[in-house]
VEXMARBA-761034 format. One line per 10 residues: number of its first residue (from 1); for each residue x, y, z of N, C-alpha, C. Coordinates in Angstrom, 3 decimals. Example, Ala and Ser with C-alpha at 12.3 -4.5 7.8 and 13.67 -1.06 7.14 Angstrom:
2
1	13.190,-5.690,7.800,12.300,-4.500,7.800,13.200,-3.300,7.800 ~ 12.850,-2.250,7.080,13.670,-1.060,7.140,12.900,0.030,7.870
//
This chain:
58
1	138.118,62.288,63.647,137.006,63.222,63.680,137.447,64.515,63.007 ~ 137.064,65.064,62.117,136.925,65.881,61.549,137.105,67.528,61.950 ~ 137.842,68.161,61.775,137.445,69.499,62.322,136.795,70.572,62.000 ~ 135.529,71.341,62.966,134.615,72.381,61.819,135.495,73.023,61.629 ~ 135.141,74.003,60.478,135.360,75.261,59.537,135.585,76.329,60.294 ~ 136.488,77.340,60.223,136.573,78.302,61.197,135.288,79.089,61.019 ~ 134.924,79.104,59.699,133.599,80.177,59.657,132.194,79.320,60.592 ~ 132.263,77.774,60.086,131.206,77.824,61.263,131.108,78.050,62.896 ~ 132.070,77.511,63.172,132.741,77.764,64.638,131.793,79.034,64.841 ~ 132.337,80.270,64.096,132.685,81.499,64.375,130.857,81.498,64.213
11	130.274,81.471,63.222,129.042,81.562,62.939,127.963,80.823,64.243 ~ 128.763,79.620,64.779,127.998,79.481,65.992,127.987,80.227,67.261 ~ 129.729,80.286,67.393,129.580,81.172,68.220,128.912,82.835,68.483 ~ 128.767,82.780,67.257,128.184,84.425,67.115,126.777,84.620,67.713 ~ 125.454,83.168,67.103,124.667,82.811,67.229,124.621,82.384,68.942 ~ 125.354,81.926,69.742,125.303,81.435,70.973,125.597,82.484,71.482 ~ 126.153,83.713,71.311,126.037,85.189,71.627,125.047,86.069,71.926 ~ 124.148,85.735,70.788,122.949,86.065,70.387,122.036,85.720,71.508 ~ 121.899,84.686,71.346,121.081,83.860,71.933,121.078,84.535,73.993 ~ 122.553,84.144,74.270,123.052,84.450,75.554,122.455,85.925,76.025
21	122.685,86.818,75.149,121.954,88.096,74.931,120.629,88.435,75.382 ~ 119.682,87.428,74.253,118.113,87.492,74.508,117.520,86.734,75.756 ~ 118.234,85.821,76.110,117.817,85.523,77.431,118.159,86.485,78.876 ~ 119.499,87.453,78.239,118.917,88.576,80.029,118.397,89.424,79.298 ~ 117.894,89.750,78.165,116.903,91.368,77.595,115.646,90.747,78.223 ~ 115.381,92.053,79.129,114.184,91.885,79.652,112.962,93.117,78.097 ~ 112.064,92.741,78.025,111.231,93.495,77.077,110.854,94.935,77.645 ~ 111.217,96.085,76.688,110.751,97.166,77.624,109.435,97.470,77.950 ~ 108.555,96.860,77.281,106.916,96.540,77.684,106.732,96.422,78.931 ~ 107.308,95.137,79.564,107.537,94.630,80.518,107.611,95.571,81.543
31	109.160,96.045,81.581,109.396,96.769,82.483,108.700,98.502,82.673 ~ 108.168,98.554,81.627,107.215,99.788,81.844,105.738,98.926,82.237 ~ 104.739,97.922,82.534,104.432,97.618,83.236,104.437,97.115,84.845 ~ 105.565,96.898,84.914,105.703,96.140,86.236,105.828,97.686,87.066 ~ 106.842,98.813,86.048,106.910,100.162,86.798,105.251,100.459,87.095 ~ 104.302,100.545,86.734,103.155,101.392,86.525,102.234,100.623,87.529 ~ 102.428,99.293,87.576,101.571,98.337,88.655,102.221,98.784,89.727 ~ 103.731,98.866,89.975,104.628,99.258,91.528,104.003,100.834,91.664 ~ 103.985,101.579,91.459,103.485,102.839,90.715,102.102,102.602,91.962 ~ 101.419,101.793,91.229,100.054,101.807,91.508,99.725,101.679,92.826
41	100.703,100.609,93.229,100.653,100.089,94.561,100.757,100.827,95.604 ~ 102.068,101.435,95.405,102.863,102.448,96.253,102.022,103.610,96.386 ~ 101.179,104.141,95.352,100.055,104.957,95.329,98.902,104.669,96.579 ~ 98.545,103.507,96.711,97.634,102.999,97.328,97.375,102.763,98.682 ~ 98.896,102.217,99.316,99.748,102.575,99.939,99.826,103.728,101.027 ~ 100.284,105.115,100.495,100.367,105.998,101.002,99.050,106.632,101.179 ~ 98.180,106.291,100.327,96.832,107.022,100.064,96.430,106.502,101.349 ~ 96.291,105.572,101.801,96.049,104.841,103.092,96.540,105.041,104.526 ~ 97.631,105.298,103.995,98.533,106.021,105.669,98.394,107.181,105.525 ~ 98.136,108.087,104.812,97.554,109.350,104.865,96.377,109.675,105.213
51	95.651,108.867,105.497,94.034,109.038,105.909,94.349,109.202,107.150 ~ 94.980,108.351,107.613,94.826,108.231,109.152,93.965,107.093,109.449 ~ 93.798,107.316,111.092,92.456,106.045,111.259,91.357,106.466,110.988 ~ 90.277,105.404,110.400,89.319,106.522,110.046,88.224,106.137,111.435 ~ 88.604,105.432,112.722,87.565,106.007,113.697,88.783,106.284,115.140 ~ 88.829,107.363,115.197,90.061,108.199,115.985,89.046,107.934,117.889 ~ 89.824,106.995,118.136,89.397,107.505,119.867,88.865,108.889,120.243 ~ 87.748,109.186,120.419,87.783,110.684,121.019,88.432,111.111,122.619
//
């Protein structure tokens, strides 16, 4: 069996680097959505426990 080329080796491995890379980059799109929906929530949230009850035992 034959042995590859050091340049391809190297050229794959560079590429399987690559690759290894783009699978944990999360998109910053992404993560400035998911912030702005948590954002939203957490907004919603407090807006709610800040009211209070809205029929208070007299």
């Amino acid at each position: 069996m034959p042995e590859e080329s050091p340049d391809r080796s190297r050229a794959e491995h560079k590429e399987a680097g690559r690759l290894s890379w783009k699978s944990r980059h999360i998109p910053f799109g992404t993560i400035l959505l998911v912030s702005l929906v948590l954002a939203a929530v957490l907004s919603a949230i407090f807006m709610v426990i800040a009211q209070g009850p809205s029929n208070p035992i007299p």
